[in-house]
C-alpha positions as CSV (number, residue, x, y, z in Angstrom):
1,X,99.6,97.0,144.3
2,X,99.4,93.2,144.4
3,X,100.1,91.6,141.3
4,X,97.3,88.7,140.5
5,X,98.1,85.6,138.6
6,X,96.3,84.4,136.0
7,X,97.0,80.6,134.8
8,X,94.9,80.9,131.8
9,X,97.9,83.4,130.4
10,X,100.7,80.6,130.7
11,X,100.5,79.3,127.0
12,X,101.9,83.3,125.9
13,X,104.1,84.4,129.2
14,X,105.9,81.3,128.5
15,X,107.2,83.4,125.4
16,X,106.6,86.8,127.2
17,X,110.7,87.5,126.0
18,X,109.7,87.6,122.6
19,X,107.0,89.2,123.2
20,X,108.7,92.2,124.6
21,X,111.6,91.7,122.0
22,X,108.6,92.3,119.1
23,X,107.7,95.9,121.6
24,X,104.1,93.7,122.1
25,X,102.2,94.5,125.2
26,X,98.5,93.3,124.8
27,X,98.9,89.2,125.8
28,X,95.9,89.4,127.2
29,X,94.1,90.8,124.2
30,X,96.0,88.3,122.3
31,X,94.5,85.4,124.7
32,X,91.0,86.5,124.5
33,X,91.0,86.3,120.6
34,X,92.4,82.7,120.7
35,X,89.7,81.4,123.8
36,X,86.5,83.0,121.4
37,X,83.3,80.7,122.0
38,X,83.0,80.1,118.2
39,X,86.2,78.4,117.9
40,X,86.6,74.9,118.2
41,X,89.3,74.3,116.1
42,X,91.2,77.6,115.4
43,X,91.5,77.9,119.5
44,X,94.2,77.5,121.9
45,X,94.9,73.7,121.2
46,X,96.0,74.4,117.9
47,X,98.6,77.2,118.8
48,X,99.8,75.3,121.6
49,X,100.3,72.3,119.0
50,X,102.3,74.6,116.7
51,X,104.6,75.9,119.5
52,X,105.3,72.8,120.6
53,X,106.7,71.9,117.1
54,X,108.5,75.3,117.1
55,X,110.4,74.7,119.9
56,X,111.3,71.1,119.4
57,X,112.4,72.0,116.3
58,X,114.8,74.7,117.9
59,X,116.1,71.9,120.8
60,X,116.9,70.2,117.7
61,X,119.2,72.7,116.1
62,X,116.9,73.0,113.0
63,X,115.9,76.5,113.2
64,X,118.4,79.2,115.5
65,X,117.4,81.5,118.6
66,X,115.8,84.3,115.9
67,X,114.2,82.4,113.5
68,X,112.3,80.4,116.1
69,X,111.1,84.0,117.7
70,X,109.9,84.6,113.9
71,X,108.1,81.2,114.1
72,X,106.8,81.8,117.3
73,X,105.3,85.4,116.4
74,X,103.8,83.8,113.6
75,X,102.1,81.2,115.5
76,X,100.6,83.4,118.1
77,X,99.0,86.2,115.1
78,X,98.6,83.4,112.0
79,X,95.2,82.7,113.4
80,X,94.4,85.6,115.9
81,X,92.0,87.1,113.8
82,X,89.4,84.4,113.4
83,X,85.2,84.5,112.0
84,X,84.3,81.9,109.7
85,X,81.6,84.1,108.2
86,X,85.0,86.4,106.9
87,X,87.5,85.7,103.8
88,X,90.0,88.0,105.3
89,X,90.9,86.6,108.2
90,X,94.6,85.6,107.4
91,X,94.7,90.0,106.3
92,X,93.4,90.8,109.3
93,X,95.4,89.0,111.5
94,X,98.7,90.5,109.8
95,X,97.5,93.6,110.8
96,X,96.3,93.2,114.0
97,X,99.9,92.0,114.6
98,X,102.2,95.0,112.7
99,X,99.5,97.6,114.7
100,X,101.0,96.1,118.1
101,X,104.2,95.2,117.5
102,X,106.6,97.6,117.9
103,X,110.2,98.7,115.6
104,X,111.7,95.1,114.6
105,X,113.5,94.3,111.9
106,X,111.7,90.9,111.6
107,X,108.1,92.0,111.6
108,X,107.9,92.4,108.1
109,X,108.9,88.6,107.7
110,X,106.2,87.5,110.1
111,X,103.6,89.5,108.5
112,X,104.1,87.6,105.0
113,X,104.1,84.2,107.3
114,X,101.2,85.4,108.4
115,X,99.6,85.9,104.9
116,X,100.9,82.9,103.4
117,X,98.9,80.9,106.0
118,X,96.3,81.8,103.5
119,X,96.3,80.1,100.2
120,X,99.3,78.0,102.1
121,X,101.8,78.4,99.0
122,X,105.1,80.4,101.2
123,X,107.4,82.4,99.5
124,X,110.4,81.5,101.5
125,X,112.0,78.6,103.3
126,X,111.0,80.0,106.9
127,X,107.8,80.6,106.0
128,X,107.3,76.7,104.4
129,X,108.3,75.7,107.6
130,X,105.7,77.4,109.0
131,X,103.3,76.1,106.7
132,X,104.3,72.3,107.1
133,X,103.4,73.0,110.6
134,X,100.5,74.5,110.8
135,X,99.0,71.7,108.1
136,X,100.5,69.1,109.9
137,X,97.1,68.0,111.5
138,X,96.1,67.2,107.4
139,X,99.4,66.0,106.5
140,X,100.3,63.5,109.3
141,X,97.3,62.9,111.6
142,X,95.6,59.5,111.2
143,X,92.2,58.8,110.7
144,X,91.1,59.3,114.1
145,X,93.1,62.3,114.4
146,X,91.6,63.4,111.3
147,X,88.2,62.5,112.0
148,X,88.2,65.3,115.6
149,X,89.6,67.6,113.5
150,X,86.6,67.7,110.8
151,X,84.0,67.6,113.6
152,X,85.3,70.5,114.9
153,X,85.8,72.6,111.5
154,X,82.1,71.3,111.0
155,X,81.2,73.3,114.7
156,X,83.2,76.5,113.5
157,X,81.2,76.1,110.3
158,X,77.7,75.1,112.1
159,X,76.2,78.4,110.7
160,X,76.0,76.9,107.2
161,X,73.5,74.8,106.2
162,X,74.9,71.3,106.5
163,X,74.0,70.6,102.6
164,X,75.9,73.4,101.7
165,X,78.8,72.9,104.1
166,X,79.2,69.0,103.0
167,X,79.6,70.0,99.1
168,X,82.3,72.3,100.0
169,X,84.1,70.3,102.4
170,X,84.5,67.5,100.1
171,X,85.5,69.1,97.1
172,X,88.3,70.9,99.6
173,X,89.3,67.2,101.1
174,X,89.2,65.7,97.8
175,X,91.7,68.3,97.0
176,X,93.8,68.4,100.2
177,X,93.9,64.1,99.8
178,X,95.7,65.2,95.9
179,X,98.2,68.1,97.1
180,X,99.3,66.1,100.0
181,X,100.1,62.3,99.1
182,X,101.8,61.2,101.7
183,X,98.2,61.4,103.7
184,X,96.2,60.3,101.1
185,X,94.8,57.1,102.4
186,X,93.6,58.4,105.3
187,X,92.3,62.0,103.8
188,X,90.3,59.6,101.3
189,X,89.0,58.1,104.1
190,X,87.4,61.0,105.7
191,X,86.4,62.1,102.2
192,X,84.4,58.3,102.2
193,X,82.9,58.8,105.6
194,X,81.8,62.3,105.0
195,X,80.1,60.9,102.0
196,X,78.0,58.7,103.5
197,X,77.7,60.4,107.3
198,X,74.5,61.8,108.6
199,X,74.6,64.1,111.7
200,X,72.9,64.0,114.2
201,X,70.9,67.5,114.3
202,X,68.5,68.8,116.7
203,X,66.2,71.2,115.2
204,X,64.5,73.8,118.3
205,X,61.3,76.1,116.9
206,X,59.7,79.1,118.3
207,X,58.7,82.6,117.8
208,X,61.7,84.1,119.5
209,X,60.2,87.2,120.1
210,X,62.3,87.8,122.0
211,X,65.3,85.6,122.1
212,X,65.9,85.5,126.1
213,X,68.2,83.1,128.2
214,X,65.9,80.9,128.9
215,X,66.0,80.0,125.4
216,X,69.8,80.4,125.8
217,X,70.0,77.8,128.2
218,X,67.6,75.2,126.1
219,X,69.8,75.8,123.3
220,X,72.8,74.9,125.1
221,X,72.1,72.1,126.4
222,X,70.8,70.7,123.6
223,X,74.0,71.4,121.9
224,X,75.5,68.7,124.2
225,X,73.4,66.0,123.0
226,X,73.3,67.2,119.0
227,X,75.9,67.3,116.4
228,X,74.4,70.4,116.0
229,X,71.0,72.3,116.7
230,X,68.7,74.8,114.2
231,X,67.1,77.6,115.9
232,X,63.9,77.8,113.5
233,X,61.9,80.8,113.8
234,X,58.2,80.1,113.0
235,X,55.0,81.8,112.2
236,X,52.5,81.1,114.8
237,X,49.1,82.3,115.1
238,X,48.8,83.4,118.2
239,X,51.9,86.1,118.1
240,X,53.0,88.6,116.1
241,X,54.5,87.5,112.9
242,X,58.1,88.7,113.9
243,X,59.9,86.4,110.7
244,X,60.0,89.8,108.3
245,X,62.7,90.8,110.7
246,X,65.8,88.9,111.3
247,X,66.6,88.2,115.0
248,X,69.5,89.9,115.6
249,X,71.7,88.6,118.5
250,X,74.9,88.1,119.1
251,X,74.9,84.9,120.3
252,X,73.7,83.2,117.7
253,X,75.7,84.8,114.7
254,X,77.7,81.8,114.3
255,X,74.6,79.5,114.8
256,X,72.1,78.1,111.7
257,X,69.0,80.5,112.4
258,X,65.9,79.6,109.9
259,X,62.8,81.1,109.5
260,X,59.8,78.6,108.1
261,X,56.3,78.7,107.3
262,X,53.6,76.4,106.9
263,X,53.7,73.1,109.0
264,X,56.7,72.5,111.4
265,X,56.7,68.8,110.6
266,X,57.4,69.9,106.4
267,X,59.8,72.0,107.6
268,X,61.6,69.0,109.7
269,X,60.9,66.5,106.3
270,X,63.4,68.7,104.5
271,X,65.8,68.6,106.8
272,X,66.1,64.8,106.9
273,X,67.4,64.4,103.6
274,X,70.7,65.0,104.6
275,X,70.3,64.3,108.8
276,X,69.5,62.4,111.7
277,X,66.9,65.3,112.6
278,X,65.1,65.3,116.3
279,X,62.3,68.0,117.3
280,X,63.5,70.1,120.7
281,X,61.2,71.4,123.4
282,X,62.0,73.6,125.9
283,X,59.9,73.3,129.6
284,X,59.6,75.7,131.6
285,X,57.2,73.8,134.2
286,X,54.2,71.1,134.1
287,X,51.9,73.4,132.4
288,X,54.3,74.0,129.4
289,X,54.6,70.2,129.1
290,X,50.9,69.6,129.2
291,X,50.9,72.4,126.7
292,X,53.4,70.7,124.4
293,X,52.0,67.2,125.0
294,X,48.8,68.3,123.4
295,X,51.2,69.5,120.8
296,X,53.0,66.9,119.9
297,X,50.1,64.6,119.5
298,X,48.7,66.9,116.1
299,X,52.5,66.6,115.1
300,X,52.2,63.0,115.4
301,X,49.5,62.3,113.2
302,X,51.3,64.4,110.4
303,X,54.6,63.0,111.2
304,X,54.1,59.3,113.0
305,X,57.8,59.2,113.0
306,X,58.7,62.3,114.1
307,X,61.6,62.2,117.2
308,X,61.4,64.7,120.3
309,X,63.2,65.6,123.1
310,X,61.8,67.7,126.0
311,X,64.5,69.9,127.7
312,X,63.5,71.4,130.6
313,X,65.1,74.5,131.4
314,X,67.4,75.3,134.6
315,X,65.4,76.5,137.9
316,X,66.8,80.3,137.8
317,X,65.5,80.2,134.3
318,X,61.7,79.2,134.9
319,X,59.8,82.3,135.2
320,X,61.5,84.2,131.8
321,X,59.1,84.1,129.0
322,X,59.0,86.3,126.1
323,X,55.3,87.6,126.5
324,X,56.5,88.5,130.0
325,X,59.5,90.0,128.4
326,X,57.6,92.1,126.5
327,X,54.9,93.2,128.7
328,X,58.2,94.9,131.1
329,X,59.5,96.4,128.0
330,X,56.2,98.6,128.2
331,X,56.9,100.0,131.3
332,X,60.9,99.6,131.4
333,X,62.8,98.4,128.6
334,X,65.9,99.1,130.6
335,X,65.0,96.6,133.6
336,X,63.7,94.0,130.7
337,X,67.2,93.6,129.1
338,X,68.6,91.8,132.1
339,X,66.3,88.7,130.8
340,X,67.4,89.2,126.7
341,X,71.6,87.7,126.1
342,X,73.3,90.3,123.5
């Protein structure tokens, strides 16, 4: 049988020595964890980063053959396990690496640099080195540097409420800017521009009932053009009142999914405290602009400076509505699935 390449597995068969050394087999389980969709900064750039450091630091003759293998086993599991909704991840990912690792008299040693990657406080020389790398995108990356890597802890983090997400941040860079002084100029200036910085947020309502890919596809693109985007799940008269329930789909676990009541434009108001906050509409065709045109003029008289986009969903995507959704679960809710993402 033909062996097939696949480029996308260079960053571990580089390594694939060590790999066998450690008895692990699964690199391609091992590169799925590290391309997830929800990661933005915990993701394949980062590792590659760290390896990079690893192995100049070998050329170098600071670290020998085995303890750079240590190093590099650490750097492929320290983040393999990764969900920001979890406070276990730096457990989970020691474990996730002793289950497929085979007998080695070093994987005890990796699994403690694993778990120090937690509160980042090591308990030996190897695995400070470890640490020092793996914070050195806090402890030597300038302000622009530093600036790319909060936008993207802020994606991994979108979930949360961005009033709830900006207290916590700052009290964690005010105290990453005292344990690490020789940064502290430029970690106090991401602490002042997070202070002061409004995102840019897109907020996209509807009754979701259900979720399908045509919303999927709104959503997305929208998530181009905003910082980030709230799916808001309102009551409207028309439908069933679905809010009781919460909309259960995989895709948008590690999204910020609302429920409101009342007015849509109230609902808006309290999000502009904190934000640049801009209405999205999805279109299917001219009569669903029409439709929200007619809309958007009540909105306007209880909101005269309310902001909208219209978004205007790809071709393949035009005849999927929920009602229709529904109206085929009636008859077959196996065909209807193919229209509803996981």
């Amino acid at each position: 049988m033909k062996n097939h390449y696949n480029p996308s597995l260079d960053l571990y068969l580089k390594y694939k020595n060590v790999f066998e050394e450690y008895g692990i087999q699964a690199i391609e389980e091992i590169a799925q964890k590290w391309t997830e969709p929800h990661r933005f900064f915990h993701n394949e750039a980062h590792l590659a980063s760290i390896l990079k450091v690893i192995e100049a630091q070998f050329e170098k003759g600071e670290i020998n053959e085995e303890e750079r293998n240590i190093l590099l086993m650490s750097a492929y599991f320290h983040d393999v396990v990764y969900d920001p909704k979890r406070n276990d991840n730096e457990e989970q990912s020691a474990v996730f690496f002793v289950k497929r690792a085979g007998s080695h008299p070093n994987i005890n040693q990796v699994r403690e640099i694993i778990l120090d990657t937690k509160t980042h406080e090591p308990n030996n020389p190897l695995s400070k080195r470890f640490t020092d790398i793996d914070m050195q995108i806090v402890t030597q990356s300038d302000f622009t540097d530093l600036l790319e890597w909060e936008l993207s802890i802020f994606k991994e983090y979108q979930y949360i409420d961005y009033t709830v997400y900006k207290i916590h941040r700052l009290i964690l860079l005010r105290k990453m800017a005292d344990s690490y002084p020789e940064n502290r100029t430029n970690l106090q200036h991401l602490v002042d521009y997070l202070e002061k910085h409004k995102p840019k947020i897109g907020i996209y309502p509807g009754s979701f009932n259900p979720f399908h890919f045509g919303h999927l596809n709104i959503l997305e693109k929208a998530e181009r053009i905003f910082d980030k985007v709230i799916i808001a799940r309102g009551i409207n008269p028309n439908k069933e009142d679905v809010n009781a329930a919460p909309l259960e789909v995989n895709v948008l676990k590690y999204r910020q999914f609302e429920n409101f009541s009342g007015f849509l434009t109230d609902y808006i108001n309290t999000k502009e405290q904190y934000a640049e906050v801009t209405l999205i509409r999805g279109l299917r065709n001219g009569a669903d602009l029409d439709y929200e045109v007619n809309q958007l003029r009540f909105m306007e008289d209880m909101k005269p400076d309310l902001k909208v986009i219209f978004i205007p969903c790809d071709k393949e995507f035009e005849h999927i509505s929920s009602s229709s959704i529904k109206n085929m679960e009636r008859i077959d809710k196996d065909f209807s699935k193919r229209y509803v993402p996981l």
